[in-house]
Structure formats: C-alpha cells, structure tokens
N, C-alpha and C positions, 0 to 999 in steps of 0.2 A: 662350779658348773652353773651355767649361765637356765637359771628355768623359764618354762616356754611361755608364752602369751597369748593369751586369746582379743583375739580385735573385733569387737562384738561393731557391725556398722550402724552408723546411726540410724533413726527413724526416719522413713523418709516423710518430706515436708508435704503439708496435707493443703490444697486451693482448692475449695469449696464452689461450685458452679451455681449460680442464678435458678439453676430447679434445684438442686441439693436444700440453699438453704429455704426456697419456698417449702421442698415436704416437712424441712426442721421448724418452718414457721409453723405451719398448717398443723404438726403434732402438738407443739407447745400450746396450738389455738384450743383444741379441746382439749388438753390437760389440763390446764388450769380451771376452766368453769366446772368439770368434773370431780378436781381434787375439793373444790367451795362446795359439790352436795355433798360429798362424804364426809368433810369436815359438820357440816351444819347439821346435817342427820346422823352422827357419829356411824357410819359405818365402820365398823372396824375390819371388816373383812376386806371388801375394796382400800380401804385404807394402806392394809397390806398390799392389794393387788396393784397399788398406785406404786406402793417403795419397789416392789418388784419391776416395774413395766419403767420405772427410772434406771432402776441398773442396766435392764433390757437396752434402751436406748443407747448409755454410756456404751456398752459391748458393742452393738450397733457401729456406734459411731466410730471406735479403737478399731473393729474387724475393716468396715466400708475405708477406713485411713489406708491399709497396708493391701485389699483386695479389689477395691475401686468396683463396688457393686452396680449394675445396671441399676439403672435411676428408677426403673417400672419395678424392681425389685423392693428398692428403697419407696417408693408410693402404695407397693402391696404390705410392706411391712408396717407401715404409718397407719394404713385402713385396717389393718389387722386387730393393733391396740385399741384405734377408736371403738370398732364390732365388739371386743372384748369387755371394756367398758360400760358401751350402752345397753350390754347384753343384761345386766348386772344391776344396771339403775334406771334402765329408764322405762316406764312403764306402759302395760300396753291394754286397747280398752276390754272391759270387762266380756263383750260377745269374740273375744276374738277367741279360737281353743287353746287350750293352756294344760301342763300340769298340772303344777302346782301354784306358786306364787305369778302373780299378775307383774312380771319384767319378762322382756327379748328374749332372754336364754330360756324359759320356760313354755316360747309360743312353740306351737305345732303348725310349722308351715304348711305341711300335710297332716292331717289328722291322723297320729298314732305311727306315723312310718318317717316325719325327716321335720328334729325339733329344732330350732334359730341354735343350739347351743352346737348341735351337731355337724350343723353346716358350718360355722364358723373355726370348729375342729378340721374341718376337711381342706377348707380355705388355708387355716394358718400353717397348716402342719404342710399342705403344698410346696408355699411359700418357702417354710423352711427348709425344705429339701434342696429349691432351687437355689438357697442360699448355699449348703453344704456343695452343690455340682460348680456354682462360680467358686467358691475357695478352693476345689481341690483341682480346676483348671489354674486359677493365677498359682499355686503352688510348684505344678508341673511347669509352668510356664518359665517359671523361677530358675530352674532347672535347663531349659530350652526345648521343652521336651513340650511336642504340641501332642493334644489328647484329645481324639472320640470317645464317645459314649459307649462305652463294651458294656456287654452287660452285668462283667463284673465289677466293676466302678459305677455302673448304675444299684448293682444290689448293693453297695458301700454305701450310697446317697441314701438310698430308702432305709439301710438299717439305721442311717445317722438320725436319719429326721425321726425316725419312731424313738428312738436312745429319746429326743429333745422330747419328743410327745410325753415319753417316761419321766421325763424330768417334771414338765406340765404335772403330771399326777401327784408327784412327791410334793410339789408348791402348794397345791390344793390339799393335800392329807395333814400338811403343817397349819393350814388355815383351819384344816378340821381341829385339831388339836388347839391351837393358841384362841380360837374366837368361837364361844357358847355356840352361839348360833347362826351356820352356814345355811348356801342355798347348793352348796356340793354335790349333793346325792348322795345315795350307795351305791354298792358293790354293781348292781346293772347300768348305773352311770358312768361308774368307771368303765365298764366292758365297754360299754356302746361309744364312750368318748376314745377308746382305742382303735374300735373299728373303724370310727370314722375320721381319724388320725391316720388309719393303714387306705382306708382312701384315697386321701390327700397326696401320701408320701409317692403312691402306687402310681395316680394321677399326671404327677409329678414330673419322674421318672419317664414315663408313659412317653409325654409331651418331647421329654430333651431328645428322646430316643428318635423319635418320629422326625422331630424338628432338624434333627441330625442329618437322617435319610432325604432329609427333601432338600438341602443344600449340597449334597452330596451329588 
C-alpha cells in the first residue's frame, strides 16, 4: 500500500521594496547606538529588552515575508521599538513632572492622568492589532474569500492584540525576576499598562470599522 504524501509548498520568494528597506535601515540606525549605552552602562534590563525587540524584528520580518504588511504599518512598528527604548534610556530634565526615575517612560505628559509609558502602551498595542486585521485578511484571502470587518472578527482582532499586550507583561515579570533592579513597576503599573493596551486595541479596531464604512 502505496502511503500518502504531503507537498508542503515552498516559501514564497520575498523582493524587498526601496521604503521596506529604508524602515529596516532607519530600525538598525537606532539600534545600534542604543545597544552601545546599554552595553557601556551595563544596563541589564534593556539589555534584555534589546534580545527581545531582535527577535521581535526577525518575526516581523518572517510574518511581513508571507503577509506583505502595509509599509505605514511597518514605519509604525519601527517607531514603536525606538518609543520603547528611549522611553527607558533616555533622560529627561529634572522640572519636567515625573514619577519616579528621571527617563521618558516615567514623564507625566499630563500631570497625574496620561504617563509617556502609557501613551506608548496605547500606540504599540494599536499598532498590533492592526497587524493581527492585515494577517487574518491575507489568510482569508488565501482562501479567496474577500472579508469586512464584522464585528466578530473585529472582537478576534482586539482579543489578539490584548493576548500580545499579555505577553508584553510576561516579558516584563521575567525582567522582574532575572535583573535586581527594574524600572517595571507594581501591581497598579501593570493594571494601568493594561488599560491602556485595551485603548489602543479598542482604538484600533474602532478606526478599521469606520475606515470600512467610509469605502463602502
């Protein structure tokens, strides 16, 4: 009895466009002088957050291969990691209000009600939603199967991006654990970075829906 075979197709072949690789230029621009303060002030926590925001990129770059991401998507995601970094290192002057520690993620754009760490939550976690609505359109599409925004495939988008926001946490609880001493927060940082993760996702969502209707 002759057993059966599976014909898995190949990958298909990936030509990288003139803005593709300027955002992959423009990412690697401030990665590097980024990774030289962490290395020089032994950061080890960003340290971390560099091997992470590496892999990040690779997936990036493996998903944008087989999904062929809008490029503003790919520019929003490049500005994301920079926010994220300089949130982290780079410092800001002593009258401006603040938390805690004198860096970005601890200024208080508005005093007491919307922190740079928080806004930067709302932003990435957008972002990533909009990423989760182009893959589960190229997927359908794969299929031949053209797709609106219902709002149950919208609620799938926003539960995706909050899952990814969840993940965000888990990355940060292991930085808690592996490095003395973080600028994390507790238990009210985490809430508030969830809120403003369900912003973002809600935001998101919000926009495709709308942007839907008005083409329609």
């Amino acid at each position: 009895m002759k057993a059966d075979t599976i014909t898995i197709p190949p990958a298909p072949r990936v030509t990288w466009s003139w803005r593709e690789l300027l955002v992959l230029a423009f990412t690697g621009g401030y990665l590097l002088p980024f990774a030289g303060v962490c290395l020089r002030g032994g950061n080890r926590e960003f340290i971390l957050y560099l091997g992470v925001l590496v892999v990040l990129i690779a997936a990036v770059a493996w998903l944008h291969a087989r999904v062929r991401l809008n490029v503003f998507t790919l520019w929003g995601l490049s500005l994301w990691g920079l926010a994220h970094l300089a949130g982290g290192l780079v410092t800001i002057p002593e009258s401006w209000p603040r938390e805690d520690t004198p860096v970005l993620y601890d200024w208080w754009i508005v005093p007491n009600r919307l922190k740079f760490d928080q806004a930067v939550h709302t932003y990435g976690f957008a972002i990533t939603t909009w990423v989760c609505w182009q893959g589960l359109v190229r997927a359908f599409q794969r299929h031949g199967v053209a797709v609106r925004p219902s709002l149950g495939l919208l609620t799938l988008c926003f539960a995706a991006g909050m899952g990814f926001g969840a993940l965000n946490e888990v990355v940060e609880f292991a930085a808690v654990l592996l490095v003395p001493e973080t600028n994390v927060g507790g238990y009210m940082n985490t809430g508030w970075d969830l809120v403003a993760n369900a912003a973002g996702c809600l935001t998101a969502v919000a926009i495709i829906g709308l942007a839907s209707r008005r083409r329609t």
